[in-house]
C-alpha positions as CSV (number, residue, x, y, z in Angstrom):
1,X,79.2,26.4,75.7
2,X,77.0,25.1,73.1
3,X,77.2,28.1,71.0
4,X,73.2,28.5,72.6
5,X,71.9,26.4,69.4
6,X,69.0,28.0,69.7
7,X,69.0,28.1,73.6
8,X,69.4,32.0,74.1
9,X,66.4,33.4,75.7
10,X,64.0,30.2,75.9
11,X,63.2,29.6,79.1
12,X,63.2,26.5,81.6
13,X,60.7,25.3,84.7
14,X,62.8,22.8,86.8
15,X,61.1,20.8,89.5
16,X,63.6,20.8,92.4
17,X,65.3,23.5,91.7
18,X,66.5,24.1,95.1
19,X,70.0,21.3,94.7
20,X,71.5,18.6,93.3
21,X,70.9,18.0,89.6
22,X,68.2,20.9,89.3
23,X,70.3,23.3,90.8
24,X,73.2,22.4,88.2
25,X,71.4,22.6,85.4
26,X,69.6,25.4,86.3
27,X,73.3,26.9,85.9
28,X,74.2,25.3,83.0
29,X,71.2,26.7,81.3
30,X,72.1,29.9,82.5
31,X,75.3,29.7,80.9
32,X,73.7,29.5,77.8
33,X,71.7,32.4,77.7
34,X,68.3,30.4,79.2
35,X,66.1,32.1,82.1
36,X,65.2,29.6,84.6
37,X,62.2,29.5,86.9
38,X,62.8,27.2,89.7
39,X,60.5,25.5,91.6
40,X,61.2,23.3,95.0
41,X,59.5,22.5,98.2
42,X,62.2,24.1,100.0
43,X,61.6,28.4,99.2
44,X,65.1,29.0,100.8
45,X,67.0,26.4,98.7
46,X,65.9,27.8,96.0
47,X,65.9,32.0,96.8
48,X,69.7,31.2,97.3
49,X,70.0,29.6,93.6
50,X,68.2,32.1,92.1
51,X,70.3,35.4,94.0
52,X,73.7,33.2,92.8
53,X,72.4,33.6,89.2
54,X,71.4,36.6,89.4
55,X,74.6,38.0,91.1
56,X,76.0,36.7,87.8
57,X,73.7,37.9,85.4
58,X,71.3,35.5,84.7
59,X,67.7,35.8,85.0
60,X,66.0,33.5,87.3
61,X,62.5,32.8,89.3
62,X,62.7,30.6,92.4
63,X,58.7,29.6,93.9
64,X,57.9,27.5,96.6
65,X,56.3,24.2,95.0
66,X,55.1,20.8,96.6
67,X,55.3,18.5,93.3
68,X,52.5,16.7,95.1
69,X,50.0,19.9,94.5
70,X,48.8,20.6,91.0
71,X,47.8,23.7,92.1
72,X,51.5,24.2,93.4
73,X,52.8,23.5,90.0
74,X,50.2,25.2,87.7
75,X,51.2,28.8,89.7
76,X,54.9,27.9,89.0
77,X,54.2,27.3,85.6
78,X,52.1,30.1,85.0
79,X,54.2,32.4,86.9
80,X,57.1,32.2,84.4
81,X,54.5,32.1,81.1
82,X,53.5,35.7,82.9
83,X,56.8,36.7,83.8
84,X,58.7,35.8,80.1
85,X,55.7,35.0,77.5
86,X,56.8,31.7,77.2
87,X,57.4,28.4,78.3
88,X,60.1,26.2,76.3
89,X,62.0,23.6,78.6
90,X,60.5,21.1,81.3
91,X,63.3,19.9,83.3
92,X,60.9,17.6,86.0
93,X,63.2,16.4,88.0
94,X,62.0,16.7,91.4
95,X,61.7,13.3,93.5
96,X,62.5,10.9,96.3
97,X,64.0,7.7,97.0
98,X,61.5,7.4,100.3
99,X,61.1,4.4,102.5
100,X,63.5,1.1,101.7
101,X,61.2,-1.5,102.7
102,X,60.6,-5.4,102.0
103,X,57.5,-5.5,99.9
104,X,55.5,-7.7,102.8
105,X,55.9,-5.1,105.5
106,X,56.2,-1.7,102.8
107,X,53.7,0.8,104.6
108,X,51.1,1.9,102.3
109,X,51.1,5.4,103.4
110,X,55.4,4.8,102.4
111,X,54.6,3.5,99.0
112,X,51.8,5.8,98.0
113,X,54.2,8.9,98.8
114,X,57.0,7.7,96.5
115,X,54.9,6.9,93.9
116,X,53.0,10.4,94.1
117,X,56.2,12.4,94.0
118,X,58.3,10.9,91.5
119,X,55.3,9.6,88.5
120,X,52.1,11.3,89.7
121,X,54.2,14.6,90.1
122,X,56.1,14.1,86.8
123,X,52.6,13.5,85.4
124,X,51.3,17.1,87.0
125,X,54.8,18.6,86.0
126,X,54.0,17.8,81.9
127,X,50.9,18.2,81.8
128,X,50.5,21.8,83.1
129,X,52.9,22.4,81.0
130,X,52.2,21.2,77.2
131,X,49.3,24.4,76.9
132,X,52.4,26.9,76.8
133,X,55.1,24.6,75.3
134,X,52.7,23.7,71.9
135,X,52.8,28.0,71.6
136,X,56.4,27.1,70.0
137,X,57.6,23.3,70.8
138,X,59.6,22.8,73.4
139,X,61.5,20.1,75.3
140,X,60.9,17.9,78.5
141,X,63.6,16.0,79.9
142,X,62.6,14.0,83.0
143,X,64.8,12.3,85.6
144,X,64.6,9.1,85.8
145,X,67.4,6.3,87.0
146,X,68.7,3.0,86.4
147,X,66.9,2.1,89.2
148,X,63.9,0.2,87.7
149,X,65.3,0.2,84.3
150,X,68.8,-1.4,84.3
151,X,69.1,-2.4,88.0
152,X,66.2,-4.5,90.0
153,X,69.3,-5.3,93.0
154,X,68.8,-3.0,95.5
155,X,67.3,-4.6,98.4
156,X,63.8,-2.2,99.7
157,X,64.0,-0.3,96.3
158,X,60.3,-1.7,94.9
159,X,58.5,1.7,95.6
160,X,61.2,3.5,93.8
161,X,62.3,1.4,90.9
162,X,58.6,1.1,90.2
163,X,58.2,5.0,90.5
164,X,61.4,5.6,87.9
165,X,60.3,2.0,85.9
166,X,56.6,3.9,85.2
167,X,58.4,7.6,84.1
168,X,60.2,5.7,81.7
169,X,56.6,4.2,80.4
170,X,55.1,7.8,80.6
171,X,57.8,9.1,78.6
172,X,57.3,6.9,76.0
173,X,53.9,8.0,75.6
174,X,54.0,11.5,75.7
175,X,56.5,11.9,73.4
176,X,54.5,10.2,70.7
177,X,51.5,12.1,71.6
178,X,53.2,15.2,71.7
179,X,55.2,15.1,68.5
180,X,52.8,16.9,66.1
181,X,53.4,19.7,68.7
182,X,57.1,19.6,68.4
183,X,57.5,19.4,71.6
184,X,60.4,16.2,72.4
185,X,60.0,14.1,75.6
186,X,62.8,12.4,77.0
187,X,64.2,10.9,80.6
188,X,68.1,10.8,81.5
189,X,68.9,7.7,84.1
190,X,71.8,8.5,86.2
191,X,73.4,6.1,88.3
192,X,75.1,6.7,91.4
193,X,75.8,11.2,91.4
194,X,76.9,13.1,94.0
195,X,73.8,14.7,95.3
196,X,71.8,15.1,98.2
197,X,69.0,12.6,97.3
198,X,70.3,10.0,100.1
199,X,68.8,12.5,102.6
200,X,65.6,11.1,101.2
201,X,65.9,7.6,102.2
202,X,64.5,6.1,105.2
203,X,66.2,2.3,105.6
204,X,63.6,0.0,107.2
205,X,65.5,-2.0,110.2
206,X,64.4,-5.2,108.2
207,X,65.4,-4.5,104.9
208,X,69.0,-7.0,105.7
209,X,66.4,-9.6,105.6
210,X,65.8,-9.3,102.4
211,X,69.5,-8.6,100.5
212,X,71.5,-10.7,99.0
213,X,75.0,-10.6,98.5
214,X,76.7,-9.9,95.4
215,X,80.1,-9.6,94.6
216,X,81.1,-6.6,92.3
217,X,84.0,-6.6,90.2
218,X,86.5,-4.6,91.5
219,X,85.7,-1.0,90.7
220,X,82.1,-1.2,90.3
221,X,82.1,2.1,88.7
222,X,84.2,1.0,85.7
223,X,84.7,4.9,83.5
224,X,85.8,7.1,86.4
225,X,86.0,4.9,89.6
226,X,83.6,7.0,91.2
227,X,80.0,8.3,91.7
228,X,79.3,11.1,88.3
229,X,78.8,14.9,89.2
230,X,76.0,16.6,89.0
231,X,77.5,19.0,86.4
232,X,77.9,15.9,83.9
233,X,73.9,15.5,83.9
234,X,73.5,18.7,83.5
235,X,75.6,18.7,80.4
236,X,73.7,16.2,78.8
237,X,70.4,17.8,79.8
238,X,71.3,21.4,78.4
239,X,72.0,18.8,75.1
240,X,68.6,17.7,75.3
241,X,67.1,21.3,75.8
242,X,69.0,22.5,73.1
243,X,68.6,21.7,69.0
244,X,71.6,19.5,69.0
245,X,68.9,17.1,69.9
246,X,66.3,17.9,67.3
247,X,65.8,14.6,66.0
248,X,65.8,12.9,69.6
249,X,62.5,11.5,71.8
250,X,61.0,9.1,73.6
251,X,64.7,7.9,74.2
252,X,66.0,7.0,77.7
253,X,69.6,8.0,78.0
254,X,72.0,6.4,81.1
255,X,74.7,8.5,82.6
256,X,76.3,6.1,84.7
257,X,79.6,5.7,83.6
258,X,78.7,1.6,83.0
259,X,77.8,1.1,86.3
260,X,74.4,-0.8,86.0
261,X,75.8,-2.5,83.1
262,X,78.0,-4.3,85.6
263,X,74.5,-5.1,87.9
């Protein structure tokens, strides 16, 4: 634990909520005396988070939310300001990989969709937020990847390195904005993490035409040999959330155990 650090009773909206890295940290902050309200397009996902936190007494929300729909997020938002009084962590971290496609035959409909839900939703997920985080401060940690920061290899990726490439940007931007206001903006790019994302990604039959072959080292995943865990980002997000990070925004941080470093 972090000893809270000024984490006991603040409370936390995360965006996809339901699995993966939301779910995990939605723990995490549990463990250190947050209440979470999660939000995620699938209700069930994240009804069954919320009754495992609860079974162990933490205090959670769980609401249905298409990051797509402002009016989706705003009733999220607002429904743990009226449940708690107070908003003080933004964890947006819902998104998609979407459709791997060669740029020349990229559907529009495929590129529009992956750009609304990972930039234009992060976008709706801050600012519905920053009324109730300027009440106290507050922090917003948004997902991002080395996708479209470190790594421009992956064959069909465009949609989604330009998605993570423009959070980074946005990031940048709030946080100086939204410094007088003490609220801290920051984005955490993981490399490859055990997660369910992949279910996400539609391969296009000709996106071969378009790879090209690269030889790794061996080990391409030089600290641990291996994709991270989802309880490793969550560490370093509860580090964000909390006031070990006072003096930290508009910083992106890689979790990736070297891999892009390597790309």
């Amino acid at each position: 634990m972090l000893n809270n650090h000024n984490l006991k009773d603040k409370v936390a909206i995360i965006t996809g909520g339901g699995s993966g890295l939301g779910r995990a940290a939605a723990f995490r902050l549990v463990n250190e005396g947050v209440k979470v309200c999660l939000l995620d397009i699938d209700i069930e996902h994240v009804k069954k988070v919320k009754e495992e936190i609860q079974a162990n007494g933490g205090k959670a929300l769980a609401k249905k939310c298409d990051i797509n729909s402002e009016q989706d997020i705003k009733q999220g938002i607002e429904a743990a300001m009226n449940h708690w009084g107070r908003v003080d962590i933004i964890f947006a971290n819902a998104g998609i990989v979407g459709e791997m496609a060669p740029i020349e035959t990229m559907q529009e409909e495929d590129w529009v969709r992956t750009i609304n839900t990972n930039l234009t939703g992060t976008f709706l997920t801050v600012k519905n937020s920053i009324p109730f985080l300027k009440e106290n401060g507050g922090s917003v940690i948004i997902t991002s990847s080395v996708s479209g920061s470190r790594i421009f290899s992956q064959a069909g990726f465009t949609a989604y390195s330009t998605s993570k490439a423009g959070q980074l940007a946005f990031m940048k931007m709030a946080a100086l904005e939204l410094a007088s206001y003490k609220i801290r903006v920051n984005a955490i790019c993981p490399g490859a993490i055990k997660t369910n994302i992949q279910q996400s990604i539609h391969h296009s039959p000709d996106v071969e035409d378009i790879e090209i072959p690269i030889i790794y080292p061996e080990g391409d995943q030089p600290l641990e040999h291996g994709p991270g865990k989802s309880e490793q980002v969550a560490d370093l997000v509860t580090f964000l959330a909390s006031d070990l990070s006072s003096h930290i925004t508009g910083t992106e941080i890689f979790i990736d155990g070297a891999e892009s470093l390597l790309k």
